[in-house]
NUKE-612153 format. One line per 8 residues: number of its first residue (from 1); their letters; for each residue x, y, z of N, C-alpha, C, O. Coordinates in steps of 0.05 Angstrom, whole numbers, plus 32768, in hexadecimal, padded with zeros to 4 digits. Layout:
NUKE-612153
NUM = a = X Y Z X Y Z X Y Z X Y Z ~ ...
END
This chain:
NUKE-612153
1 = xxxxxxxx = 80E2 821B 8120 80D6 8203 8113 80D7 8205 80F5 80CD 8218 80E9 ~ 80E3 81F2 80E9 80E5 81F1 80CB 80C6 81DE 80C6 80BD 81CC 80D3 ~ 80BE 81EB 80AF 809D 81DF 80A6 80A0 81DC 808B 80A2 81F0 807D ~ 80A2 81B8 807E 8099 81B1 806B 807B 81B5 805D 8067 81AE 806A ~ 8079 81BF 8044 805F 81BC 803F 8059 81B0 8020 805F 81BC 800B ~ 804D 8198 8023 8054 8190 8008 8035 8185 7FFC 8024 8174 8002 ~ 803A 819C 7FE4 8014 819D 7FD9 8019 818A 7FBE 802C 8189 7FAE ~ 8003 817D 7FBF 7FFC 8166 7FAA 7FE4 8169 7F9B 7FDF 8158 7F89
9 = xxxxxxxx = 7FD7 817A 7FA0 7FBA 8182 7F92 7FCA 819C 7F73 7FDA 81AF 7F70 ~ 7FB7 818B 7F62 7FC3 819D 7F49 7FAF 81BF 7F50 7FB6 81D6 7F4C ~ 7F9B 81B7 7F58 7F83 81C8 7F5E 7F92 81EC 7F64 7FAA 81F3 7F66 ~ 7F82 81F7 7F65 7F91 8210 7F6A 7F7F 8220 7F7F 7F85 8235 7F8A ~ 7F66 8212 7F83 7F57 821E 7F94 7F53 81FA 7FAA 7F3F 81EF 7FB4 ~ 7F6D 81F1 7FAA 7F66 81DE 7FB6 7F5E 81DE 7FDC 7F66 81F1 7FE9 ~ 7F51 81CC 7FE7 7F4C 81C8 7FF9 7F5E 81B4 800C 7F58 81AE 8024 ~ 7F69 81AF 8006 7F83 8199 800C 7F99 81AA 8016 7FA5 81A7 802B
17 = xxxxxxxx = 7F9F 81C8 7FFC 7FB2 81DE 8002 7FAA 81F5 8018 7FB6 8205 8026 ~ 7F94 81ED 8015 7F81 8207 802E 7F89 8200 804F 7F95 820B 8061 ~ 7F7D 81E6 804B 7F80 81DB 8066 7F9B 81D8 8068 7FA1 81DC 8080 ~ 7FB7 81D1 8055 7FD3 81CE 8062 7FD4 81E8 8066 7FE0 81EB 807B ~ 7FCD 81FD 805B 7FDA 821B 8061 7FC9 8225 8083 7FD2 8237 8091 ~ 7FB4 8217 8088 7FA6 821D 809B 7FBA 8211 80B1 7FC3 821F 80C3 ~ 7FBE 8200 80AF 7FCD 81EF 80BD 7FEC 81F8 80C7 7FF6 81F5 80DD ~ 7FF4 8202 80B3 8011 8217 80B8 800D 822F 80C8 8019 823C 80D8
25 = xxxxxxxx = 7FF1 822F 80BA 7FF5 824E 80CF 7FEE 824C 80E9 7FFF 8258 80F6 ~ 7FE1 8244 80F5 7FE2 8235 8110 7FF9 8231 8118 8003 823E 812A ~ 8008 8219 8108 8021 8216 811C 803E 8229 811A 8053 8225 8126 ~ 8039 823A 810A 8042 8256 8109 803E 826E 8125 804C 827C 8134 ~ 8029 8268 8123 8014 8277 8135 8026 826D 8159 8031 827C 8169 ~ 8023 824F 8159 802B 8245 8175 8047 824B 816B 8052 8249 8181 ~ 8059 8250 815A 8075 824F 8158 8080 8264 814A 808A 825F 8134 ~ 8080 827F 8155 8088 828C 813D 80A4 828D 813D 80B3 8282 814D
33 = xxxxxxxx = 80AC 82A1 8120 80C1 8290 8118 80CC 827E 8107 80E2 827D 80FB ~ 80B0 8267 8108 80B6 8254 80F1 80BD 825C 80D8 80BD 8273 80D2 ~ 80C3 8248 80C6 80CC 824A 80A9 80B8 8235 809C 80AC 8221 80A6 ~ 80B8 823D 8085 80A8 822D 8073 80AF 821C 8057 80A0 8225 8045 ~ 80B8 8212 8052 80B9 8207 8037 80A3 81F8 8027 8098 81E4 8030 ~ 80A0 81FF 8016 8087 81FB 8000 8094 81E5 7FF0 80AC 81E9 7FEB ~ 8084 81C9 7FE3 8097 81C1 7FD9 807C 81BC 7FC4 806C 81AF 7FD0 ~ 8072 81C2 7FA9 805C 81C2 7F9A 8067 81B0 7F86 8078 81B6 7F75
41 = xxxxxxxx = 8058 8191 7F8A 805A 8177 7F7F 803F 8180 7F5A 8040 8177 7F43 ~ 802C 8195 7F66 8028 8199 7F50 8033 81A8 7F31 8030 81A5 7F19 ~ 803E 81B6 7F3E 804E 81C6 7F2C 8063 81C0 7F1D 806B 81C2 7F05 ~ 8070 81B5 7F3A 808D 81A3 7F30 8092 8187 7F3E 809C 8180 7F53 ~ 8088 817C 7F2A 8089 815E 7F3B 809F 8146 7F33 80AC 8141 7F1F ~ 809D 813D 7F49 80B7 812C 7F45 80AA 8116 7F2C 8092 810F 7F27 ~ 80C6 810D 7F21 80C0 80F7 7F0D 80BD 80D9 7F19 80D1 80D2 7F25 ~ 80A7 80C6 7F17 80A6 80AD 7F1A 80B8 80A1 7F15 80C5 80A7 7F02
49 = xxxxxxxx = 80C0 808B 7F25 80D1 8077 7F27 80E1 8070 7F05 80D5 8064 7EF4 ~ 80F4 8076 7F03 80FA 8055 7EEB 8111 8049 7EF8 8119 804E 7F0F ~ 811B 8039 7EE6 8132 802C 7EEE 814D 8034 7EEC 8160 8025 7EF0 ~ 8150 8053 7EE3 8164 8056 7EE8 8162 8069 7F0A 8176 8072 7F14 ~ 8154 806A 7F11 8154 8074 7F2E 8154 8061 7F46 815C 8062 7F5E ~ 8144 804D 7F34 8141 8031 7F50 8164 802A 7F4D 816E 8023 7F62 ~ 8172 802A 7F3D 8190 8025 7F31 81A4 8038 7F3C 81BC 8032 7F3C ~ 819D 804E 7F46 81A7 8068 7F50 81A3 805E 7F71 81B7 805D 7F80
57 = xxxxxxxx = 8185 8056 7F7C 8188 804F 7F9F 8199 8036 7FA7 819F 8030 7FBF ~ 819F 8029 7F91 81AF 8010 7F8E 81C7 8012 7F86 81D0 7FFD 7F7C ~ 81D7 8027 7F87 81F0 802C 7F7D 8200 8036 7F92 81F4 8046 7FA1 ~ 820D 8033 7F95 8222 8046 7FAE 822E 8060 7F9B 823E 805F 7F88 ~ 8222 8077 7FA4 8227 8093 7F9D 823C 8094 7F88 8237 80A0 7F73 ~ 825C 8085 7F8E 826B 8097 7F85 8275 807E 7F69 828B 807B 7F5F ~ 825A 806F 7F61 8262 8059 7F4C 8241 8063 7F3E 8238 8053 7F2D ~ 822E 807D 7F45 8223 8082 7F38 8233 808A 7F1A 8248 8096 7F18
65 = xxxxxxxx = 8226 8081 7F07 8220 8082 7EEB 8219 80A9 7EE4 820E 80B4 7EF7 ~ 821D 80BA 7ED0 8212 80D1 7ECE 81F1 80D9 7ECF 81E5 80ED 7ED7 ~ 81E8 80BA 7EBE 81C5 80B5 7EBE 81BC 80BB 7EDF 81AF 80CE 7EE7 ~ 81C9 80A3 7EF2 81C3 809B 7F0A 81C2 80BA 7F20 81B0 80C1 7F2F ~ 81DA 80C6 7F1B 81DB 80E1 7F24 81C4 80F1 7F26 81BB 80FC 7F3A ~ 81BC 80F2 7F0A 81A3 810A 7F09 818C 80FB 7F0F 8179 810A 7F13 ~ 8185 80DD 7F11 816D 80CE 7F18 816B 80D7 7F34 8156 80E1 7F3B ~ 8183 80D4 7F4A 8185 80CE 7F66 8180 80E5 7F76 817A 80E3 7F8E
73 = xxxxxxxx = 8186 810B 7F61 8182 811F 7F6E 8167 8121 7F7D 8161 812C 7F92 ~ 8157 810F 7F66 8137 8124 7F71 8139 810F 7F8D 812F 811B 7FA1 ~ 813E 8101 7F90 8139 80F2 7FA8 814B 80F8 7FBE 8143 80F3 7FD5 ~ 8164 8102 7FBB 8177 8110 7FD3 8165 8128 7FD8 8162 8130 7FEF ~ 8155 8136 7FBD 814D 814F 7FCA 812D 814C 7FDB 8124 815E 7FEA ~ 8122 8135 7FD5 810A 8131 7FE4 8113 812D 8007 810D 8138 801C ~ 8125 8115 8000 8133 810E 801E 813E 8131 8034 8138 8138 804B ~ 8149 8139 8023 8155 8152 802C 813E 8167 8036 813F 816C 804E
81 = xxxxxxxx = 8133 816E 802D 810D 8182 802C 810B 8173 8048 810D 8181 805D ~ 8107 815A 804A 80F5 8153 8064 8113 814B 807D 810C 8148 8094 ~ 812C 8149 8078 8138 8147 8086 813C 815E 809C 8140 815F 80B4 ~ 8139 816D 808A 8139 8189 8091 8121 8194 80A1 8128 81A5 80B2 ~ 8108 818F 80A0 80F3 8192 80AA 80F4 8187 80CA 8101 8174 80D4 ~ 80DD 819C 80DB 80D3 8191 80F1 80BC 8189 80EB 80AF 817C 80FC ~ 80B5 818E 80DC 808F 818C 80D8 8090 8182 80B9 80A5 8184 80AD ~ 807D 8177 80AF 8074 8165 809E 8060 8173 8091 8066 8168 807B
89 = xxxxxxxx = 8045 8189 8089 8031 818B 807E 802C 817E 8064 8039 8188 8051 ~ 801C 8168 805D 8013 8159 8046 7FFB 815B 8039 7FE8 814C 803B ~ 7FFC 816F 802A 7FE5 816B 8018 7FD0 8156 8009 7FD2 815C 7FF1 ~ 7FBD 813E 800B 7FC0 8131 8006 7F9D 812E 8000 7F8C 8126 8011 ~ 7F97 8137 7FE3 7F7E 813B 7FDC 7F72 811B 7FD3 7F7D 810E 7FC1 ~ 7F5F 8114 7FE1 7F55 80F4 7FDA 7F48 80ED 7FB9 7F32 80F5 7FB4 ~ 7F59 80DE 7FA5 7F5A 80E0 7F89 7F55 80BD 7F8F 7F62 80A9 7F97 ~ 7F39 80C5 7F84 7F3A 80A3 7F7B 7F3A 8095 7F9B 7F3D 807D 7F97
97 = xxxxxxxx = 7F39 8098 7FAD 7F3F 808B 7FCC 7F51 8089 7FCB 7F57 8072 7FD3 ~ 7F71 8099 7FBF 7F86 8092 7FBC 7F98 80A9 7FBD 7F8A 80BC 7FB6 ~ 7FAF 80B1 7FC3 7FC0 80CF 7FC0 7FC2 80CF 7FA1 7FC1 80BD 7F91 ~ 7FC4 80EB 7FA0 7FCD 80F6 7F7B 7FF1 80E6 7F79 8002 80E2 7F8A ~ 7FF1 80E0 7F60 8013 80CF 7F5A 8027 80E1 7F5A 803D 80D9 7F56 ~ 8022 80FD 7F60 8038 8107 7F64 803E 8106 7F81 8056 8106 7F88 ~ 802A 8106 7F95 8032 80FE 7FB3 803E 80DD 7FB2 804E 80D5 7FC3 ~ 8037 80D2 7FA3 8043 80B8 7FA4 805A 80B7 7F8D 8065 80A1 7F8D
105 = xxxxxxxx = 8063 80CA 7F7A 8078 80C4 7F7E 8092 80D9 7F8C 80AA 80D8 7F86 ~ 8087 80E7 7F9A 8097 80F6 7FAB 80A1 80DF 7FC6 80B7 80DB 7FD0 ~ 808A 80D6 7FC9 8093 80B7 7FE9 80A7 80A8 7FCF 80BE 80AE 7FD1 ~ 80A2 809A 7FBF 80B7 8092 7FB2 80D3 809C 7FAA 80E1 8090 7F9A ~ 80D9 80B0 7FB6 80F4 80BD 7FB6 80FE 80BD 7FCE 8116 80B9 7FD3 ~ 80EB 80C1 7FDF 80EA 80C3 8000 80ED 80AF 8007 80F8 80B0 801D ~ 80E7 8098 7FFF 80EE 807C 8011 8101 806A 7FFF 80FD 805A 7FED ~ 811A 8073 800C 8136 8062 8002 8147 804B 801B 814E 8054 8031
113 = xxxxxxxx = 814A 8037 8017 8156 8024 8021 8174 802F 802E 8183 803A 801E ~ 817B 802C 8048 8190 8032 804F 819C 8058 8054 81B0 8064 805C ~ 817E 8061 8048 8184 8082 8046 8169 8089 8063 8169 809A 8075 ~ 8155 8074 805B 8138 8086 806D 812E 8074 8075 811E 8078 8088 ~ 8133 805A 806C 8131 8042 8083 8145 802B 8078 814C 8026 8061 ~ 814B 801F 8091 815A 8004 808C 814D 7FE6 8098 813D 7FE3 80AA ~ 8158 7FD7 808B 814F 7FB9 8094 8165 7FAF 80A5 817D 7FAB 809F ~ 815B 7FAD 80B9 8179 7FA3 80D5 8164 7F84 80E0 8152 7F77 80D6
121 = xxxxxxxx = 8172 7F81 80F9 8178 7F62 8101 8151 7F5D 810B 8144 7F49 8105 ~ 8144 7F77 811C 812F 7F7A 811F 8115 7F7F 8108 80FE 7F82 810E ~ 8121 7F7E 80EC 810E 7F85 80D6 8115 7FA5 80D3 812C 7FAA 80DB ~ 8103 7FBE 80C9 8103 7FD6 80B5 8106 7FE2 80D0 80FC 7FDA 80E5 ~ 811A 7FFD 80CC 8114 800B 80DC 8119 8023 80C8 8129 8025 80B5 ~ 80FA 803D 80D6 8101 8056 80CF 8119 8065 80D3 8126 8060 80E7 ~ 8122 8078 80C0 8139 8080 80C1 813B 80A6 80C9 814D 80B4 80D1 ~ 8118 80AD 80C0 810D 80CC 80BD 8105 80D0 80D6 80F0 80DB 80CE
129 = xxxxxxxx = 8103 80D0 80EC 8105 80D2 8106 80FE 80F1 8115 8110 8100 810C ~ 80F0 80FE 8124 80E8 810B 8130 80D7 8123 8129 80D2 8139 8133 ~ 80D0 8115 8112 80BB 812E 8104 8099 8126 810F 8090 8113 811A ~ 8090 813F 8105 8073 8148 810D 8066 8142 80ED 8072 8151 80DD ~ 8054 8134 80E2 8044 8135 80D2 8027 8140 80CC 8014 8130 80D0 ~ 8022 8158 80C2 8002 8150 80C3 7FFB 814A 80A2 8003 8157 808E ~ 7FEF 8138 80A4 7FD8 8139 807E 7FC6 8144 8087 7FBE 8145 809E ~ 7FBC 8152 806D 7FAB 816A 8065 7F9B 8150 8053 7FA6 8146 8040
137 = xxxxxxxx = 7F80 8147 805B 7F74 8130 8046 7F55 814B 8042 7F44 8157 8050 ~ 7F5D 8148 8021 7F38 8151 8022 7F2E 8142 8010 7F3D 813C 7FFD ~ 7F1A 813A 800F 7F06 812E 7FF8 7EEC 813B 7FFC 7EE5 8147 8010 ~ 7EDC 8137 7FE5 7EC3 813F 7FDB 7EB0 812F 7FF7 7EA5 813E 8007 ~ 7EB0 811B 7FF8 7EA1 8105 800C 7EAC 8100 8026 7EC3 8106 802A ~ 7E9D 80F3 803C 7E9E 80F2 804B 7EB4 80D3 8057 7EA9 80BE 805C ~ 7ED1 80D5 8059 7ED8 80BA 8057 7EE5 80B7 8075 7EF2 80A2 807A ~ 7EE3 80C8 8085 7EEF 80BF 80A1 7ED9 80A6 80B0 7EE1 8093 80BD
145 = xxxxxxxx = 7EC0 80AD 80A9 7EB2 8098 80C2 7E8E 8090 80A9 7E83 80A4 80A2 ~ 7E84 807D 80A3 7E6F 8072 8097 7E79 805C 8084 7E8C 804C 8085 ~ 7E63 8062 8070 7E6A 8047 805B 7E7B 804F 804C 7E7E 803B 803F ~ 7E8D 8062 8041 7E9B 806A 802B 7EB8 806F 8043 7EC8 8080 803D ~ 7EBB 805F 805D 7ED7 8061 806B 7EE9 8049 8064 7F01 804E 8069 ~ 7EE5 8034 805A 7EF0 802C 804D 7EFB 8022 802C 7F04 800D 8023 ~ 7EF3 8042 8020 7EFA 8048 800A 7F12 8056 8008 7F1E 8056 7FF2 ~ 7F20 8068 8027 7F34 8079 8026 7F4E 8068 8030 7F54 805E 8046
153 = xxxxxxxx = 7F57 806A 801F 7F76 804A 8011 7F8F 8060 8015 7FA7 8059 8014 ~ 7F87 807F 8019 7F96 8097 8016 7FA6 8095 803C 7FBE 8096 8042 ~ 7F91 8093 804C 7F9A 809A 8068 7FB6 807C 8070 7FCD 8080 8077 ~ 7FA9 8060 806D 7FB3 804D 807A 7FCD 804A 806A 7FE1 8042 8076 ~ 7FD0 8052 804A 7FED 8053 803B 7FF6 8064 8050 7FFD 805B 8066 ~ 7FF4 8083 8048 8004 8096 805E 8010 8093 8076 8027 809C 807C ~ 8003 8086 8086 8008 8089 80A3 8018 8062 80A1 8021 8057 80B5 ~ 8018 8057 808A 802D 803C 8086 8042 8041 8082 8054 8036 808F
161 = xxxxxxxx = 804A 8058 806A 8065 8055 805F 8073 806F 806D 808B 8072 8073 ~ 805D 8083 8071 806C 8095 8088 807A 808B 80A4 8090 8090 80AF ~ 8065 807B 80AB 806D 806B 80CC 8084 805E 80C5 8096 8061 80D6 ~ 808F 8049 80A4 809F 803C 809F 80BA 8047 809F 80CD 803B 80A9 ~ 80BC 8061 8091 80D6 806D 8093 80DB 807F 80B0 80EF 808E 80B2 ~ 80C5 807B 80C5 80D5 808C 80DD 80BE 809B 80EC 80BD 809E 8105 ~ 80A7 80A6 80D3 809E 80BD 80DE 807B 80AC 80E6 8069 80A4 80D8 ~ 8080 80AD 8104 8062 80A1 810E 8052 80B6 8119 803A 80B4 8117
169 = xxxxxxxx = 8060 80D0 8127 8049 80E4 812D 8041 80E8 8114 8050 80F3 8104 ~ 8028 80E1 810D 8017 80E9 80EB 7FF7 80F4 8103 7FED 80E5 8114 ~ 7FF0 810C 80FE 7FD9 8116 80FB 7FC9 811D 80E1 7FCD 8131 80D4 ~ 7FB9 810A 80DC 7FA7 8111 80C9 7F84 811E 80C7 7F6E 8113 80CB ~ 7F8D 8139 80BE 7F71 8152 80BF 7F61 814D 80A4 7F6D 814B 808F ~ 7F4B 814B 80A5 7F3F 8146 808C 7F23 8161 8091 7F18 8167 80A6 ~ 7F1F 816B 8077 7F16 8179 806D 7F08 816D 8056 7F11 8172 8040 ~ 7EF4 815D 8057 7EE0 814E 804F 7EC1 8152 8051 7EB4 8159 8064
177 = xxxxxxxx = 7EBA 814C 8039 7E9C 814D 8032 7E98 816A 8025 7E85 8178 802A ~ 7EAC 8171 8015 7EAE 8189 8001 7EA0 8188 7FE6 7EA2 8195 7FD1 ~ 7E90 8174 7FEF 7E86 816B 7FC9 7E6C 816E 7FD7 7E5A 8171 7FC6 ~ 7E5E 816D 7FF8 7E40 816B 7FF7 7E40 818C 8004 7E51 8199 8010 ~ 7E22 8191 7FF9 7E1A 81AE 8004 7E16 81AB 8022 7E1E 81BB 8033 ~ 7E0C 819C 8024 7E0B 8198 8044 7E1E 81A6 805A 7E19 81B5 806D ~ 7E35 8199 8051 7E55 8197 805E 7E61 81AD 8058 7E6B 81BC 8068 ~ 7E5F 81AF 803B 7E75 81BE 8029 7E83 81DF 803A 7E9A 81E5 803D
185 = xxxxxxxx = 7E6D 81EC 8042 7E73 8205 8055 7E8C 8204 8073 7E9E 8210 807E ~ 7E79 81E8 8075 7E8C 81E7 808F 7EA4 81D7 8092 7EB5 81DA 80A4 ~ 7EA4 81C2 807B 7EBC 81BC 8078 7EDC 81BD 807F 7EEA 81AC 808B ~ 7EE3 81D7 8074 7F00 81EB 807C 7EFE 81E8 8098 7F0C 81D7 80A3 ~ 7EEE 81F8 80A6 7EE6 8208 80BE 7EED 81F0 80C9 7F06 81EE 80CD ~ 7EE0 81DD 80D0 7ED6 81CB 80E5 7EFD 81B3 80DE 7F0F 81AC 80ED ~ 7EFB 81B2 80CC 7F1C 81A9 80C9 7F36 81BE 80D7 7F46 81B3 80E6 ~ 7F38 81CF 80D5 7F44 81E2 80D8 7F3F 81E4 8108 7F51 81E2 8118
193 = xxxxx = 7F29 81E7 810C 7F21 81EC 8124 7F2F 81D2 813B 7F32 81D2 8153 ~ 7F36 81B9 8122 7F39 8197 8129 7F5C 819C 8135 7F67 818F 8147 ~ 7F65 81AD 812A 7F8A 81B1 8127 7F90 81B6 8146 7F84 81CA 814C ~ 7F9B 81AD 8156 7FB0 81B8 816A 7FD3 81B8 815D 7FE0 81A6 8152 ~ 7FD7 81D2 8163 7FF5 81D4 8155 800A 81D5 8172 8023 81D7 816F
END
């Protein structure tokens, strides 16, 4: 089993990274053997959209421009990371009820027209097909179930534009309520205990 793992928390004692690493090791655990690739959106993150890259997914390869070339890599190599993958792990720490912009613009490399989905006679079809996803969601608060559940704008994007290009098995583990004393202990634990691998 090849295992994507792609961390988006700048944090270094993050909880987002805890629970994806918890999460690997488990399905390590049911699979040994596996491989791992780390792909750290904080460290080295892909560059946001401009127009010479939207100009690059709109070009046929071999009438790329030299600009267009080096815009289109980071996005063959996002495509490539998860092509390659059986498993998906997503880091995806709740900022604002929203993912950090380097996870969004890593999906913005990842979702190309004609490469990871196409528009045919039935409307969009996914193109990323038989992968395993889990997100790793943590926030400070409690946003799976009360009054602050529809503040998290983080789960229903994910499991949209993931489902859009292909990938619908999405399990999402949250590791939430790290900001109250109450929770904060059991947090990890009780996330972690949630995983079947």
């Amino acid at each position: 089993m090849n295992i994507l793992h792609i961390i988006s928390s700048p944090r270094t004692d993050s909880y987002s990274v805890r629970l994806g690493n918890g999460i690997i090791e488990k399905l390590q655990a049911a699979n040994p053997g596996s491989t791992v690739q780390v792909r750290n959106l904080a460290e080295h993150p892909f560059p946001h959209l401009e127009e010479v890259g939207i100009q690059s997914f709109n070009t046929p390869a071999e009438s790329h421009t030299p600009a267009q070339q080096a815009a289109v890599r980071h996005s063959n190599a996002v495509i490539a990371e998860v092509r390659a993958a059986d498993v998906v792990v997503i880091g995806a720490p709740l900022y604002n009820w929203s993912i950090p912009s380097t996870l969004k613009a890593w999906i913005d490399h990842l979702a190309r027209v004609g490469v990871t989905f196409r528009y045919g006679a039935n409307g969009p079809e996914g193109l990323v097909q038989g992968k395993k996803v889990y997100v790793a969601m943590a926030s400070g608060g409690v946003y799976s179930a009360g009054p602050m559940q529809p503040y998290d704008f983080a789960t229903p994007y994910l499991k949209t534009v993931l489902g859009f290009l292909g990938m619908t098995d999405v399990t999402v583990v949250r590791v939430e309520g790290v900001a109250l004393p109450a929770l904060q202990a059991e947090a990890l634990p009780k996330a972690l205990a949630s995983v079947s691998a």
